[in-house]
N, C-alpha and C positions, 0 to 999 in steps of 0.2 A: 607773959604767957599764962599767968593763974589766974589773970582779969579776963583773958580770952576765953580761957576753959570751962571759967565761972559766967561766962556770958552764954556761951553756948548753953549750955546744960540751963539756963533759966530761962532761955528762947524755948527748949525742946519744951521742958516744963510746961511753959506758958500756950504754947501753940495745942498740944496733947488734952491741955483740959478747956480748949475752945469748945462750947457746946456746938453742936450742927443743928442746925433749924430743923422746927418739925415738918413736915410732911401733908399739909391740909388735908390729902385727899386718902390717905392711911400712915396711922399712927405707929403701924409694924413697918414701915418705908427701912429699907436695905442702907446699909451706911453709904453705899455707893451712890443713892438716888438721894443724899444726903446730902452729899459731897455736890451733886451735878446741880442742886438746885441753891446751892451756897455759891458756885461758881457764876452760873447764870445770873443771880444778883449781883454778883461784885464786877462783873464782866459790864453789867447795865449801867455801872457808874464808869466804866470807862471809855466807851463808846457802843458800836451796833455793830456786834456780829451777824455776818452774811454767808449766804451757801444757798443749792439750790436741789430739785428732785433729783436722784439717779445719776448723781456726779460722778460715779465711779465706773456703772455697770454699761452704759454706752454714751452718743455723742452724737454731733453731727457727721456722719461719713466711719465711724468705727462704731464697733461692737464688741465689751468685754476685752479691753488690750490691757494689760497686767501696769499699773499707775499710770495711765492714762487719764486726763480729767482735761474739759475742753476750757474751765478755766485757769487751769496751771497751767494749760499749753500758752494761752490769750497773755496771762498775766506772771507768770511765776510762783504765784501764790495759790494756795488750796482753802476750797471753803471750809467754817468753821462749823455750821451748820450742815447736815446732812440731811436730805428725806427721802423716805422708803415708803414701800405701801403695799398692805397683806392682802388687797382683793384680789380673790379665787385663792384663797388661801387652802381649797380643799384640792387644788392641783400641785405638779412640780413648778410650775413659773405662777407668779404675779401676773395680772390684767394687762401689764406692760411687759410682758416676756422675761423678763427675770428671774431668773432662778430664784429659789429662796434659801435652796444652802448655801449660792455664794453668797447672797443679800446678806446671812450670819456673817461669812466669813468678814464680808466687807465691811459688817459694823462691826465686828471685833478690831479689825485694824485701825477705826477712826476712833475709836475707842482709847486704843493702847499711845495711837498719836496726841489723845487729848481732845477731840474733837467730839460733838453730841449728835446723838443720833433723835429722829425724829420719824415715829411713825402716823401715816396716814391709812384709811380702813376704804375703797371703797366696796364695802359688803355686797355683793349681791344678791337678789332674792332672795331668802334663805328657802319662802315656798315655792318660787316657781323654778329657782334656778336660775332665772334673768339678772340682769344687768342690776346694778346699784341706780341707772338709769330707770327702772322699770317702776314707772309709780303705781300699781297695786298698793291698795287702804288694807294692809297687813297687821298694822302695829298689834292693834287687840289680841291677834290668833299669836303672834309668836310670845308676848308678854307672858308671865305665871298667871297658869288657867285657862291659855289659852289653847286651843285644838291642836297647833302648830308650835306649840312652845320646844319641844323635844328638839325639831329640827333648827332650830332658833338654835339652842344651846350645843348643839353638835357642831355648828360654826365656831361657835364659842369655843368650844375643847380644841378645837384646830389651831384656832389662833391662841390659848394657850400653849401648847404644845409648842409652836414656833417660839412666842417670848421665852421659855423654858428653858431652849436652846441658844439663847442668844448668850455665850458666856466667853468671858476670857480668862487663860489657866482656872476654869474652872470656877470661875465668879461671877455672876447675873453683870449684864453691863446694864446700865440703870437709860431708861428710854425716856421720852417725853413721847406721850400716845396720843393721839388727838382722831378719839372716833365722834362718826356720826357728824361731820363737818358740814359748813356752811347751809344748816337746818330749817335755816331764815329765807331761804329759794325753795320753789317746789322741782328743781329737777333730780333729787334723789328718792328716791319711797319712804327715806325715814321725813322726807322735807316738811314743811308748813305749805298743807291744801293735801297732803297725803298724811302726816299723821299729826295728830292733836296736840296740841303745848302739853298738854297732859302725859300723854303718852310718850311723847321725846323726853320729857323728863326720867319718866319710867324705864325709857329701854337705855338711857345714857347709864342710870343711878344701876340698873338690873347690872348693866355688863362690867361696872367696876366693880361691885359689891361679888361677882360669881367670880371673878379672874382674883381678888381677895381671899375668897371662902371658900371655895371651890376648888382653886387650885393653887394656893399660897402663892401667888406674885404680888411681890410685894417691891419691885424694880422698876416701876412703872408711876412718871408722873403726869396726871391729863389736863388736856385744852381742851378747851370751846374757843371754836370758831366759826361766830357766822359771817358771812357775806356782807359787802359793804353795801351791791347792790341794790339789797333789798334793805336798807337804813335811810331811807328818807329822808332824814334830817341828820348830816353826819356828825351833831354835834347831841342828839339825843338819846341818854344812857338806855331811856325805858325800849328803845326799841333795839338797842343793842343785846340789853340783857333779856329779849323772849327767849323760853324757854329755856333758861338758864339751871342748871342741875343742883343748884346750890353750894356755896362756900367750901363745906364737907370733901365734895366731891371734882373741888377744877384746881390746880396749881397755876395755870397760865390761863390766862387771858387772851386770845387772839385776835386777828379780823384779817379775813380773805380778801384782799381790794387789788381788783384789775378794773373795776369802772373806771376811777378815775386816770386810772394810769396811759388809755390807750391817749393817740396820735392826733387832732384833727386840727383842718385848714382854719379853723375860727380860729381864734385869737381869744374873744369873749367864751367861750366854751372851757379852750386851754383855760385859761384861767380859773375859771368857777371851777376847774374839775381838779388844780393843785390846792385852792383853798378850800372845797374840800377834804381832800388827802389829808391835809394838816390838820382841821377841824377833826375827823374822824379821828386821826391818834392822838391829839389831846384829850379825846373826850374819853380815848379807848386810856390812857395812861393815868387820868382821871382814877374811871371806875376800880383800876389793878391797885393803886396806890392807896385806893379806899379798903380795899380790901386784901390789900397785903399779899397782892400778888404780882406775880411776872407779868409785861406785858410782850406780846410780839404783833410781826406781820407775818404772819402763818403761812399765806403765799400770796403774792404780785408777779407784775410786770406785763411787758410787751410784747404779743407774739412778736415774732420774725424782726423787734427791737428796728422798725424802720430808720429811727431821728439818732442821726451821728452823736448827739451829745445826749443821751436819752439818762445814760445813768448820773451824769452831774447837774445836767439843767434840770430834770424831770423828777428825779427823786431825790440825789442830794441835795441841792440848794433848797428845793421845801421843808427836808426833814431838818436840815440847820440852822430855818429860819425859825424854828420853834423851840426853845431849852425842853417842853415840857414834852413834844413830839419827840425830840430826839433820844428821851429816857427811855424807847423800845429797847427789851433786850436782844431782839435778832430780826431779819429779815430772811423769806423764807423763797426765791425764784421757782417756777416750775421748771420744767426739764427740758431739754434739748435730745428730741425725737429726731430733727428731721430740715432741712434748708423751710420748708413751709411751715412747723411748727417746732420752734425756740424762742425762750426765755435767758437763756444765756449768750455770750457772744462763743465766738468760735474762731480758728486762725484764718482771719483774710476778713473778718465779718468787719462792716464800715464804720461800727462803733466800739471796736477794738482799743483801739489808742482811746479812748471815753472810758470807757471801763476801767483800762490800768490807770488812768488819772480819777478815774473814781478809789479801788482799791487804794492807792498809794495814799490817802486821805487817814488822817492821825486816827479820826472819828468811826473808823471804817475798819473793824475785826476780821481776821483771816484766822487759820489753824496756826500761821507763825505766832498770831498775838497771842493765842491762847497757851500756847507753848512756854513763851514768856512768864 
């Protein structure tokens, strides 16, 4: 019994004065955003945590049903990964009709289950009021100095004001924020052909440095992610890292890839389009591991997931044929709106029974694993 007591007490010890990693992208980082980014690494050596947009808040066929999720229904298992997203954040719902005080509530509970929360920004206009879609050459006017900067930064106060409140018993829950995404396409206004390598640099560096200084959030870790689409060569870093904000300022690493992911009758197509899959996340696990950072798949998949085996033949056997691919820390599905547009399966969906034989994979993280 005094070897047990004595053991305990030099575990508590030993575990107590474990340091937590710093914070790359601020050095005041929350113990909480301490904790989620020590997880996130050690989670990466044990396999790839999965989850997808809007798991909670609707579905295929429901809307808002109190723990409802259309992969717990599918599978039994709930994802690890969660994504949200503040566009029209000066309304009561999100771009996609969601409230934003349950979106709190919601990540408070995945939260307190152990699960991470992930936000995505699509901004819009902030001068016209248009879509995140609206490509207007803005960047100069809302930057500091510019005519329009005021209104720039009043987005800004909103979306702090939300992070703010994101808290459980009264404690920041620690986010991973991933603005200004897939920068490397020109279909957003902040994209490449609407605003300069220069100025993405500016308004990335601008908006962590104001939600810092400006409004002490210090619970918030960020990604870059651009588009695989627009990577031409999926195994070249330089074109990976355009406009890249600097070390300082990213904790993760991303890559947005639905090119290679979709369906077609070639055979020679399929193909070149799984070797590049692989190619792009070695190259992607590459650059993170050089620079000591996380790596993910920010978001993928198939609309409407036509091919019965889409998540074992399609994505898992490629990312297992690679040790170096497979060291992503998470994969990130988009959402299930709708029979015409979904990324997840659903109950009766034809690749139903493919999924839970994808989930049930050692390699392949849920919220149980993370529980564990």
């Amino acid at each position: 019994m005094y070897k047990i007591v004595l053991f305990f007490i030099f575990s508590v010890i030993i575990f107590s004065c474990t340091k937590l990693p710093n914070i790359d992208s601020d050095p005041l980082a929350t113990k909480a955003t301490k904790k989620l980014y020590q997880k996130m690494k050690t989670f990466s050596n044990e396999g790839v945590m999965i989850g997808y947009e809007d798991a909670l808040a609707y579905g295929v066929g429901w809307w808002d049903e109190k723990d409802k999720c259309d992969m717990f229904t599918v599978s039994g298992e709930y994802p690890a990964i969660y994504g949200w997203d503040i566009g029209d954040i000066h309304k009561s719902e999100n771009l996609d009709s969601v409230s934003f005080d349950k979106m709190i509530a919601w990540m408070g509970e995945v939260h307190k289950k152990g699960g991470i929360n992930t936000v995505s920004w699509h901004m819009d206009n902030p001068i016209t009021g248009a879509s995140s879609w609206d490509k207007s050459q803005i960047a100069k006017d809302i930057l500091p100095g510019g005519i329009n900067h005021q209104k720039f930064t009043e987005k800004l106060d909103l979306a702090a004001a939300f992070f703010q409140k994101c808290k459980v018993n009264n404690e920041l829950i620690p986010i991973l924020f991933r603005p200004f995404h897939e920068h490397n396409g020109d279909w957003f206004w902040w994209g490449k052909g609407n605003t300069s390598e220069e100025d993405y640099i500016a308004l990335y560096r601008f908006v962590a440095d104001y939600f810092k200084e400006k409004h002490q959030i210090h619970h918030l870790m960020y990604a870059f992610s651009p588009d695989r689409s627009r990577i031409m060569n999926p195994s070249d870093s330089l074109e990976y890292l355009y406009a890249y904000p600097g070390d300082n300022y990213v904790d993760l690493l991303g890559l947005d890839n639905y090119a290679d992911m979709r369906i077609s009758d070639n055979d020679s197509i399929n193909h070149q389009s799984i070797t590049n899959f692989v190619k792009s996340l070695e190259m992607l696990t590459d650059v993170a591991e050089q620079k000591h950072k996380i790596s993910a798949l920010t978001e993928t998949g198939s609309m409407g997931i036509k091919d019965d085996d889409w998540f074992t033949t399609r994505l898992y056997d490629p990312l297992m044929s690679s040790k170096k691919a497979q060291r992503i820390s998470y994969i990130l599905f988009w959402r299930n709106h709708s029979i015409e547009h979904h990324f997840m399966v659903y109950p009766g969906h034809n690749a139903a029974a493919d999924f839970r034989a994808f989930v049930n994979k050692k390699e392949i993280l849920t919220l149980t694993d993370l529980k564990k």
